[in-house]
Each structure stands twice: as C-alpha cells, then as structure tokens.
N, C-alpha and C positions, 0 to 999 in steps of 0.2 A: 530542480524543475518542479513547477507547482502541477496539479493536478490534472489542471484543464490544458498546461502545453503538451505534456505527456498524453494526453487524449488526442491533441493534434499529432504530436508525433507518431502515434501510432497509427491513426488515419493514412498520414501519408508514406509510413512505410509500407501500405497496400496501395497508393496511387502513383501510378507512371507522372512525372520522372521522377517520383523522388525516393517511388522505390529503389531506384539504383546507386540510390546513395550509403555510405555505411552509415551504424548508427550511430559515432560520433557526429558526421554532417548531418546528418539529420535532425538531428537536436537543436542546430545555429541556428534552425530555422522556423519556428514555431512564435518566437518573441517579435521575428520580423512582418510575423504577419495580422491582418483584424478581421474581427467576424461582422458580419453583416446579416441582418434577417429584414425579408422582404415577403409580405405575403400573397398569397394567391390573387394572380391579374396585375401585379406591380411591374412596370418597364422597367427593364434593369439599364438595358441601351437602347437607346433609337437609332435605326438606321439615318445617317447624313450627320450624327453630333459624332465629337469630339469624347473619348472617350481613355482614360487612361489607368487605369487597374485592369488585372487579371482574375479572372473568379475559380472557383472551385469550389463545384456542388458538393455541399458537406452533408445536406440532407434536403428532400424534393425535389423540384421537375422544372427544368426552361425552356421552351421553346422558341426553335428562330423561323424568324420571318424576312422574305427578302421586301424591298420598301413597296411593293405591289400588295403586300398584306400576304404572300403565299408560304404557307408554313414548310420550309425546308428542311428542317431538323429537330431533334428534341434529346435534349441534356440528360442526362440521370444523373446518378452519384458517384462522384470520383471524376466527371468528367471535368471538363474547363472549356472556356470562352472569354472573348474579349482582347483572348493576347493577340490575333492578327493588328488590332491597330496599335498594339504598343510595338510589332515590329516594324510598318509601315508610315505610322507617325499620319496616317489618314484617319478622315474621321469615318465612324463605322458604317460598313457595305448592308450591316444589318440589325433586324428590332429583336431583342430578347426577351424574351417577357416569360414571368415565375407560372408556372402552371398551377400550380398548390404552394402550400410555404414553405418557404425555404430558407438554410442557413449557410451562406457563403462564405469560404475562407479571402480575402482578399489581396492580391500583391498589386502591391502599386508599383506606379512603372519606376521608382527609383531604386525599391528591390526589386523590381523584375532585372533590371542591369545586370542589379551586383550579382541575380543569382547565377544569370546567363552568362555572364563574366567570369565568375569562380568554378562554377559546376561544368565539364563540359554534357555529362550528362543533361540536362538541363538543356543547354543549346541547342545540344543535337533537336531533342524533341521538340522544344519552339519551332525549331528553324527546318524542322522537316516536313515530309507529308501529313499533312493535316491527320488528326486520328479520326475523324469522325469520316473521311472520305476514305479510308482502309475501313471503316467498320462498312462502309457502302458497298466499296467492293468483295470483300471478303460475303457480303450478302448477295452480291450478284452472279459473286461463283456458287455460291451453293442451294442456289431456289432456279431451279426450270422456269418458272415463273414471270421471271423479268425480261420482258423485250428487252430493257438497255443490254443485256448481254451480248445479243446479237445487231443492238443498232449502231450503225458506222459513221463517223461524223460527217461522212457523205448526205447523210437524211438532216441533222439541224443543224447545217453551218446556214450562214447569210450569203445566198449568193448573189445580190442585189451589190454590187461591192461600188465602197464610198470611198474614194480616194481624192487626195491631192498633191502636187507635184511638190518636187521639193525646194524650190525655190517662191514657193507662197509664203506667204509671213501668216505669220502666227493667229492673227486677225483673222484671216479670209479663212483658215485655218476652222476658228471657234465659231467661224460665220456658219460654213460647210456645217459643222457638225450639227450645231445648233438648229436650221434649215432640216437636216435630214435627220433628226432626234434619233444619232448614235454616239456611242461614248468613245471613240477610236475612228485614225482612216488611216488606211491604207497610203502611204508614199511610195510614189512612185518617181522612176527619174524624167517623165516627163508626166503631162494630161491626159494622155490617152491609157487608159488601164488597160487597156486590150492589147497594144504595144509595145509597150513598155517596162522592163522590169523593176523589181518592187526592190527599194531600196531602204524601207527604212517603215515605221510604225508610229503615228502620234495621238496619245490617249488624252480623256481631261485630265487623271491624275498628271501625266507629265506638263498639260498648263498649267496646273496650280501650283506644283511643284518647282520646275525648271523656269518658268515663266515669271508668273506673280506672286510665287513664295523670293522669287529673287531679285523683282523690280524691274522684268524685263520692257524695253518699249515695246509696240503692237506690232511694229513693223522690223521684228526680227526675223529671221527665215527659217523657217520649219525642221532645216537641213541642220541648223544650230541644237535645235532642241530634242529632233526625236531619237526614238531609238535605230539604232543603225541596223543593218542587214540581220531584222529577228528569226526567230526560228521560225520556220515552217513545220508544219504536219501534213502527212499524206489524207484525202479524203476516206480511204480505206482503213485507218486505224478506227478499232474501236471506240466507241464513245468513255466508256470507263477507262482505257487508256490513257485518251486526251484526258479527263479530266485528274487521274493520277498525276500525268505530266505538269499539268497547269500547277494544281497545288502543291507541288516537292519544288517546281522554280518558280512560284508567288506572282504567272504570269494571272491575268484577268482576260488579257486578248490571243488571242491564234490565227497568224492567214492560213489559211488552207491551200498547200500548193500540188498540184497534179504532177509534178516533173516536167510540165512544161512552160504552164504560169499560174499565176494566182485564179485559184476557182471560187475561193468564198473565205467568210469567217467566220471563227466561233470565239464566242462570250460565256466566260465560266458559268454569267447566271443561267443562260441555257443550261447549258449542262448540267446546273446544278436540281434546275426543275427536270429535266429528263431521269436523270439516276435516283431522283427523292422520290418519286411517283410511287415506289412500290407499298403499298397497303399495308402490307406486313408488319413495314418497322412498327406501327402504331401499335399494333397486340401485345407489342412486348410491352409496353404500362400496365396489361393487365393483371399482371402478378401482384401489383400492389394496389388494384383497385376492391372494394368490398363494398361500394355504393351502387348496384343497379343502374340507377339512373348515368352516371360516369361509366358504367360499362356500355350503357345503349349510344351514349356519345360516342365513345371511339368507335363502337361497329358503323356507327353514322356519319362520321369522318371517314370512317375508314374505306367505306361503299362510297363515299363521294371522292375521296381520290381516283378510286377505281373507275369512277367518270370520267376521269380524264383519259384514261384508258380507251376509253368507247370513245371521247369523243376524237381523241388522236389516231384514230384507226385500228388497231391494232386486235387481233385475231380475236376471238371467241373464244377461241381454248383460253389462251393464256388468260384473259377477264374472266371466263369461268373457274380456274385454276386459284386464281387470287382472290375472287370472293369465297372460293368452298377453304381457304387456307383462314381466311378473317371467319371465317365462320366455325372452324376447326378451335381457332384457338380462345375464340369467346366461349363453346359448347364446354373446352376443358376448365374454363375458369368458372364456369356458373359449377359445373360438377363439381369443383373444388369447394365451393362457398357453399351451397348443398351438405356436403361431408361435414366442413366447419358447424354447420347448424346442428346437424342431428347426430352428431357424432360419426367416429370411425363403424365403417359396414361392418357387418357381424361376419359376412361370409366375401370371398372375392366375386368381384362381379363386372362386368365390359358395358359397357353404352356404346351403343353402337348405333349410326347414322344411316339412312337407307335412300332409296332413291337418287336424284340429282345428290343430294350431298354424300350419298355412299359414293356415285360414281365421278365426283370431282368438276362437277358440271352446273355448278350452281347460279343462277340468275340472280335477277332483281327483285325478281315475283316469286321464288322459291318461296316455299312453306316449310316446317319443317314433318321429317319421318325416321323415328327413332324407336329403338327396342332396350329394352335389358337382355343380359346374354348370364345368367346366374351358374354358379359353381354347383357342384351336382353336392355338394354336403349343404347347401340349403333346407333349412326347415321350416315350411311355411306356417305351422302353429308359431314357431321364435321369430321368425325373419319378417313374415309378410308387412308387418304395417313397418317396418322401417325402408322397404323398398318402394313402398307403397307413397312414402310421404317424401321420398328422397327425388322418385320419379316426376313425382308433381311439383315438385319446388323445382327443380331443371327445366322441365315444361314449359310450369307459367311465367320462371323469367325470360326464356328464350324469346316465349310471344312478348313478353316485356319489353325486350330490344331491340324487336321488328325481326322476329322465326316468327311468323303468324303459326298460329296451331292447325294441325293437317286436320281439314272439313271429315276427311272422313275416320278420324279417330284412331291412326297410326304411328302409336305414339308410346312410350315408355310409360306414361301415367295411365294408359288403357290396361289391365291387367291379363289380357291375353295375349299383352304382348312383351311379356315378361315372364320367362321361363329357364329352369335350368338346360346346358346345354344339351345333355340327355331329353330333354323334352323338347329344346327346340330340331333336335336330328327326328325325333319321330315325329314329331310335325311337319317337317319337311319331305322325311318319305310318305308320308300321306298326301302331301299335294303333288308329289312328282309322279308317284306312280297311279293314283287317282284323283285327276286334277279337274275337279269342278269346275265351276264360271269362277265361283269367290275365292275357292285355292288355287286358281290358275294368276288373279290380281294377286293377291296377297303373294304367291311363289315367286313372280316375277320381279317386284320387286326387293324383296330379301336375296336376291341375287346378287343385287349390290351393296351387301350389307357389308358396312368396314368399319372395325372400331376405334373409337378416335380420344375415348379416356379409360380410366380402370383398368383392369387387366384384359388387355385386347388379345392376348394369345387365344384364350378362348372364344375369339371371334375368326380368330386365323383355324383352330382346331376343328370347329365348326363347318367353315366351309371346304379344309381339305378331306371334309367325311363325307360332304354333301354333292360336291361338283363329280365326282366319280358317278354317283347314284344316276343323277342328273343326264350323263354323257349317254349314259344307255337305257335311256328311255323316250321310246320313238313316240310313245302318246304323250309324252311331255313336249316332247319336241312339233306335233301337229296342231296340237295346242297354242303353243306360243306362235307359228307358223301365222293360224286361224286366225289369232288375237293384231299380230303384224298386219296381216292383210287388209283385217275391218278398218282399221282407221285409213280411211280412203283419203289424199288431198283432198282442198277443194278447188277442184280443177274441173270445168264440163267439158262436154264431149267435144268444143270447135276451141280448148284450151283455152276458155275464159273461168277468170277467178270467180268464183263461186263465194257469192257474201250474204250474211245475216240478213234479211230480211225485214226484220223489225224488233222492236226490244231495247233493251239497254246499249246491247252492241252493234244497233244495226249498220249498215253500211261497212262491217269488219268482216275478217275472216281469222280462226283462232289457226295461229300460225304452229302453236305446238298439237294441238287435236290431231292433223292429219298429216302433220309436217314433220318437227324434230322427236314429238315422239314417236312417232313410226317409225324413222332413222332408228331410235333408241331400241326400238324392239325387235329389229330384226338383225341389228347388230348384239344382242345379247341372246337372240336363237342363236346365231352361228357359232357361236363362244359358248354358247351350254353342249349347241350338238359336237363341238369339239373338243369338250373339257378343258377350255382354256380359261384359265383363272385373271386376264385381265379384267376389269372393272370399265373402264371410262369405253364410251362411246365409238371413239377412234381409234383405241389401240385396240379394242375388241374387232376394227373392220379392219385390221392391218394383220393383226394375227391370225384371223379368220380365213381370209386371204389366200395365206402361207399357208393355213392348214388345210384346204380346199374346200371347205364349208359352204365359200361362196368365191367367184371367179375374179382374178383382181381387178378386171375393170370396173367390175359390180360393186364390188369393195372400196373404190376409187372416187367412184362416180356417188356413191351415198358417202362418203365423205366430205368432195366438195360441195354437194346439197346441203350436208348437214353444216358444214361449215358457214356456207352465205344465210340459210336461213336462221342460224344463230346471230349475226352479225345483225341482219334489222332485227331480233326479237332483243336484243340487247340495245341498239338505237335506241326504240319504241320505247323501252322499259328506261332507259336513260333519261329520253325527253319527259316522262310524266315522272320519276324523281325528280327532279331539278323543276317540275312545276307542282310540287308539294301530292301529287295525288299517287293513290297504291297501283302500283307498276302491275299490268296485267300482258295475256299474252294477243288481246284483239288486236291487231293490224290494219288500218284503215290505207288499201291500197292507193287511193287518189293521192293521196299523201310522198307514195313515192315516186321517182323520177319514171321517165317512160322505159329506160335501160333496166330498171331496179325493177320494176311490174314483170317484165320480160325474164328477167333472169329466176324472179319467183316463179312463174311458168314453169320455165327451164327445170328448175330446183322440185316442184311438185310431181312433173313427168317423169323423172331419174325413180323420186319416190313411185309411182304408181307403177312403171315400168318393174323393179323388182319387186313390189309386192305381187302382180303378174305371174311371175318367174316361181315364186313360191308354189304354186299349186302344183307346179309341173315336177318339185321337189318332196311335196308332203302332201298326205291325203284330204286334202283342206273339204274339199266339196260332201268327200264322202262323211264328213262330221257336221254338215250343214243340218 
C-alpha cells in the first residue's frame, strides 16, 4: 500500500462507518476511492440536480442549504453528504456549498453499492438515522436553551389540510398540488376531508417515480399510485421526535392524526428549519477560526439566526440564554487567540463577564463588561504589561465583532479592573460595607460576575467569600433598596406613558431605564438580602420567593413584567438589526398595538407598585 492509501486508511479507521471495519477491510478500500479539492464558495450539490457520489470531508467546511437559500447545516471533518440521493435515486433535496477549501474523499454510487452490499456495517449506517439529526438531538438534550425541546408538532404541522380522494387520477392529482403549491395530499376515501378517513398519501416524488419514471397515462387513479394506509403521528409528539422518526424511515411527509382524524401535516423541511434554529451549532467553527473578521461573521450569523427566534415568538429568556451562550463562546475564542499572540500567562488568571452577560440575559444592544480575576502569586513589576496587553487585545476584538466597549470603562483593559483575587475580596468589602454612590454601581454589578474562560474557579472562590459578607449587610441592602426604587417607570400619574420630549429619541421611552432594569435590581436585592448565589434575573425572583425576601405574588408578578417587557425590547432591537442600524433600548410606543401599549402599562405598574413596597422593607427615605 503506497503512502498516500495508508493515509486514507488511517483517516478512515477514525471515521464512522468504516471505523468498524477490521483492518484487513479496511484496506480494500482506499484504491476504490478519489480525492476531490474544491475551494472556498464552490457548489459541490445543488438542490433539484442529479447527484451521484458520496463525500467525506477529509479536510474543511460544507454547508447546507435548503433550495430557499436557508442554511440547515454545516459539515466538518469526518463527516459525509450526498449519500441520501444515492439511496433514493432522487435528485438532491439540497445545495452544499464548501465554506473554506476543502479535500473530499469521494465514493461513487458504484462503490457505494458494492460497499453497502459487502459491509453490513456500512449499511446499517447509510440506511439509518441520519447522523447529523442525532448530532441535533443529542444538542437539544443537552442546552435549556432550545424551544424545539419542548415544541410539539402540534405548533408546526399544516393544518390547512390538501387532500384528494382516491379515485382522482393522477392529473387532477398534480393539478391540486400545483394550484395549492404543496409537495403531498392527503387521500382520503372520499372529498370530504372532514369525513372521511384518510386512506393513503401522494407526494411528487411518488409522481415522478411511480408515474413518469414508469410511463404512466394522466388518467391513472391515485388509489394505483399512492401510498396506502401511512403512518400517522400524534400531535403531541415532540418535534425532535417526529423528526428522528421521519429520518430512520426516509419519510419527507407525516399526517398528523388526533385519534380521531387527520388534524394537519408535517414536512421534514419544517422540521428541519425548526431544530436548525439553534445558534449555538455555529460557535462550534470557532475553534478553527483565527481571522477576526470570520469570527465577527459567525457572531453575525449567529445573532441573526437568533432573529428568528424573536421573530417566531419565543420567550426572552430562552433568546437571551442563546445570545449570552454565542457570546460565551466567541469571549473564549478571542481569549484563546489573545494567549496565542502573547504567549502562555505567566500567572493563572479568570476573565470573567459582568452585568447582562454575567447574568445570561444578553440583548441586541448589550455592550460589553468584563474584569480579570488574577491568582494571588501575581507580580505586578513581572506580570503587569502582559495582562495589560492581553486585556486589550480581548477588548478591542470583542468591539471588533459587535461587543461594543462599555461607555463607561468597565472592562478588563481598564486596570482597575484587574486585580488579584485577594484584592478584588477587599475591594468588595469596601463597597459592601461602605457603599458610596460609585461602589454602590460598580458592587452591584460585579454581582453578576461569572467566569467564562481561564481558570474560572477563581471566580467561583471569589464570590463564595463575598455573597456571605453581602447577606449581612443591611446598609448594603438599603442601598441597593434606594438604587431599585429611583428608577421610576415612565408611567404618570392617570397611567399615561411618559415619553422623551425631544432630542434624538424623542417621542420614545427607554424601556430598560425604568423597566427591565428595575426588574433586575430589585431581583438581585432580594438574592443578596438572601445569600442566594443565583445569577439570572428570574431565578433570582423564584429563589427569592422561597426564601421570603419577597412574597410570591411579588416574585411572580415582576417576573411576568420582566418577561413581556423583554419580549418588545427584543422586538425593537430585532426590527432595527435587520434594518442595518445599532439596536438600542428607546421604544416608540405608537408603534405598538393598542393591547401591547396597555399591557406596558400593566408591566410598569407591577414595577412601580414594588418598588413602592420597598420603603416599607428598608429605610429608603431615611437615606434620602
């Protein structure tokens, strides 16, 4: 065996399937195969051609697209594509296209046969559930993150349902479908779909196939060609379900039946857009990226998937969950590229996130706020200028990517805000137990400080020193009380919205000034007056709660505030992304419905109403 098969063989004794071959089989098979190099932006497939080889990324990146242009998926190394149409003998459902360049191993479909023929190993793996839709699910078991975990095919089936009876010919058939631009209808044993039960299924693959792959006349009857009595799915099964189900038996269609009759149908590529949506997968290229500019594209992809998110409804948390997680994982890869530049740190050290990305609550309009958390063997005669320049290069690429740099200078490249852990604890007993105007901002948010590269134990050590100090201090706690209170809605006295007058934002009202962050502040009093170590917003008014800090309706009630008025500040920030400008927090209420005006009301009352409540809790006035 020459040099360069033995390189293959060894490739593929680390790639499914052929690692499960011994390595006499695996050897036959390196001469039967050819390399292909395609570089960056080249079509390897277009969705609607004819398509007959298998690939396997030997080295670079592929991404798929369904024929809408929507990017579904993305290849790395070791992975494969292409073989769905050499098992279905259709031309392909989707466009591949090389991200960077790439070196393809190729099987064409005559050795795809023989391999599938001789190996059963091999077949199994064509012939089973797709791997990239286990890598799907296996990510939607394990991130909170993704509504598809909890959406039911109840939410995107079609329930508009296109049927025809079964004794329509094949014609009237491709008329129907055509007419009501769907690729499948539903058969039924008579016209009426409401009455009727559902006897059978006819897609365009089975006319191209069953029909005019076989020369059939127009005026064949439906009942000839389709599929007979297919499966059904409950509307109650999960959507990752269905779509495990669909790809392990190579369906594209599903009726939806209730148990009593057909309610709707699902189409894998649904499915396939609902379960791809998650942001996340995209960070994982970052490990192999070292171009800046390719890093601020994927955070820029990546936020614009997460549009879809906003604009499919779906909660605030989980959209703020997923940006602070695209944002987590770009922060570790500039620190990583950072270290690459200037060498390995002389001393261990934490980068740690503060505010909205401490507490997992990240926007559109976030900024960013960041510390170093240094090892106490630091010497700032040896050490300083290398944390010094480490911190700045983190920094300025962050704003690179769209972290804008925090206005007010809190930030790891500021040098006060980098200190050994030993100095950041007495910094912190200094602001807790004599808590200024300026250490009362700066304490409050280093509350949410969480580290998110380096050695973050020292971020954990840190604050299991500090949240005890914290719990028993009642002028800490009046303080923050005071600071809760000031930010008043803007709400007047006959509960009219109170808006900007003139200026840049006139006719707005800043929805986080006296809205989510008051939410945020008075939810991280009751969690400091409690010592409780959640972080995020809502689990701090749930723990809160329980620990009696504040009464559960109280707890409740600024949760659903916080929650709606996250929902338009994410809207708002939505619509001005997608029209190219910097996503802020002003709210131009004309803009929304007369229900949506009303429930911000609603939402600023809840607020004003416990900030209210506060005085009656802590000596707010007597510090006036």
């Amino acid at each position: 065996m020459t040099v360069e098969l033995a390189e293959i063989a060894d490739f593929l004794s680390h790639t499914r399937p052929f690692s499960n071959l011994t390595d006499e089989e695996r050897a036959t098979i390196p001469p039967l195969l050819t390399m292909r190099y395609a570089r960056r932006g080249t079509e390897i497939i277009r969705a609607g051609a004819d398509n007959n080889s298998c690939f396997i990324i030997r080295s670079g990146m592929v991404d798929v697209f369904d024929p809408a242009g929507t990017l579904l998926d993305r290849r790395d190394v070791g992975d494969h594509f292409g073989y769905s149409t050499l098992l279905s003998s259709d031309p392909s459902l989707y466009t591949m296209t090389a991200v960077e360049d790439c070196v393809f191993l190729v099987i064409s479909k005559e050795v795809f046969d023989q391999l599938t023929e001789q190996f059963v190993e091999v077949r199994r793996y064509y012939g089973g559930e797709n791997a990239r839709i286990r890598a799907v699910a296996s990510k939607l078991r394990s991130t909170a993150a993704s509504e598809s975990l909890r959406t039911r095919v109840a939410d995107l089936m079609e329930t508009s349902l296109v049927t025809c009876s079964a004794d329509a010919t094949v014609q009237e058939a491709a008329q129907i479908m055509t007419e009501r631009n769907v690729s499948s209808l539903l058969v039924m044993d008579s016209a009426d779909a409401n009455q009727s039960p559902l006897v059978g299924i006819i897609t365009d693959r089975d006319l191209r196939r069953r029909v005019l792959a076989e020369a059939k006349p127009a005026a064949t009857l439906v009942s000839e060609v389709m599929t007979e009595n297919p499966e059904t799915i409950s509307p109650d099964l999960l959507v990752f379900e269905a779509m495990l189900l669909m790809a392990e038996r190579g369906y594209h269609h599903l009726p939806v039946h209730d148990g009593t009759r057909v309610v709707g149908m699902i189409v894998i590529g649904d499915l396939l857009r609902s379960l791809h949506t998650d942001p996340v997968y995209a960070t994982a290229t970052l490990a192999r990226k070292s171009d800046i500019s390719e890093i601020a594209e994927i955070a820029q992809n990546a936020r614009r998937i997460v549009g879809r998110f906003i604009d499919r409804g779906d909660s605030g948390e989980e959209v703020a969950k997923l940006l602070t997680a695209v944002a987590d994982a770009v922060t570790r890869r500039l620190v990583t590229l950072a270290e690459e530049k200037l060498g390995p740190p002389p001393v261990s050290y934490a980068f740690a996130v503060l505010g909205s990305h401490g507490r997992g609550e990240m926007g559109l309009a976030s900024d960013q706020d960041n510390a170093l958390v240094l090892a106490d063997d630091y010497d700032a005669d040896a050490h300083a200028d290398y944390f010094a320049a480490l911190s700045d290069e983190i920094c300025t690429n962050l704003d690179r990517v769209g972290y804008p740099l925090c206005p007010g200078d809190m930030m790891a490249s500021n040098p006060a805000w980098r200190m050994t852990k030993s100095q950041w604890l007495r910094t912190f007993h200094g602001w807790i137990t004599a808590p200024d105007a300026e250490a009362l901002l700066h304490a409050q948010t280093f509350f949410d400080m969480r580290g998110v590269a380096g050695d973050v134990q020292l971020v954990e050590d840190l604050r299991a020193a500090y949240l005890p100090l914290a719990q028993g201090s009642q002028r800490l706690h009046a303080h923050l009380a005071k600071l809760a209170a000031w930010r008043e809605p803007p709400l007047g006295f006959f509960r009219g919205l109170v808006l900007e007058k003139g200026g840049e934002h006139a006719e707005t009202l800043d929805i986080k000034k006296g809205g989510t962050a008051a939410v945020v502040q008075m939810a991280r009093l009751f969690a400091v007056a409690a010592g409780l170590p959640q972080q995020s917003t809502r689990e701090r008014l749930a723990a809160s709660a329980g620990a009696g800090s504040v009464s559960r309706q109280g707890a409740q009630d600024l949760a659903d505030a916080f929650e709606f008025l996250c929902t338009v500040q994410l809207h708002h920030q939505q619509a001005q992304f997608n029209a190219g400008t910097q996503p802020n927090n002003h709210i131009y209420p004309k803009r929304l419905s007369s229900l949506e005006r009303e429930h911000l009301r609603d939402a600023f009352g809840v607020i004003r109403k416990l900030q209210q409540s506060l005085g009656a809790k802590y000596p707010i006035r007597a510090m006036s």
